[in-house]
N, C-alpha and C positions, 0 to 999 in steps of 0.2 A: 362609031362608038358601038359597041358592044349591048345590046337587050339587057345582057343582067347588070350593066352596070346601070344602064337609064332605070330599071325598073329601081334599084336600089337607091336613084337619087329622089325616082319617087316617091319610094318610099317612106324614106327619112324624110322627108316633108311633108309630107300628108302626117307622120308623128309628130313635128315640131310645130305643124297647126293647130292640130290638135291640144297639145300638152299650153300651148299659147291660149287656145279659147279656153281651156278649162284654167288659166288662173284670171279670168276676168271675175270682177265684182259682181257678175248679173247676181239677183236678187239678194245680195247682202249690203245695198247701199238702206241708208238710213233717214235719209232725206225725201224718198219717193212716195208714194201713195201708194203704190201698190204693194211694197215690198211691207209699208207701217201694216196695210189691210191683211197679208200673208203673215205675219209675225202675228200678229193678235188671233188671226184666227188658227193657227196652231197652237197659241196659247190656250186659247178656250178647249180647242181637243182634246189637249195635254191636261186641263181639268177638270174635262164632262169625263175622260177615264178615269181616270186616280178618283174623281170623287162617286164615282158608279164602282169602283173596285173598293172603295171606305164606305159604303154606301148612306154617303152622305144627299141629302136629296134638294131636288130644283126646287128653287124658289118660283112659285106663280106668279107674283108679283115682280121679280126682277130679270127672274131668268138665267140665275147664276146658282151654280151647286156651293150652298152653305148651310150651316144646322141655324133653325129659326133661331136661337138667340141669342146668334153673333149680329143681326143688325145687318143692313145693307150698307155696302159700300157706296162711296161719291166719289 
């Protein structure tokens, strides 16, 4: 067998492992603990900016960016 042909079948598999691991589920399942702790705490990023770009300020008491006389969430 031919070099360029072997390398070519390496090739092509080394991309089809590829293109195979990248459509796994890793961190978009919804049932894990790590993935709920990931999601929340890009949601708080997603709000300490947006509320530092409105500059809306932290509360010392809860630790969430809201203007004092919306009340704290439960």
């Amino acid at each position: 067998m031919p070099a360029e042909t072997m390398i070519s079948i390496l090739a092509t598999t080394l991309l089809a492992t590829g293109w195979a691991l990248w459509l796994l589920p890793v961190g978009r399942c919804t049932e894990c603990p790590h993935c709920r702790a990931e999601k929340l705490a890009r949601q708080r990023a997603d709000e300490a900016r947006t509320s530092s770009f409105y500059g809306i300020p932290r509360c010392p008491s809860c630790g969430r960016h809201h203007q004092p006389e919306d009340g704290h969430r439960t």
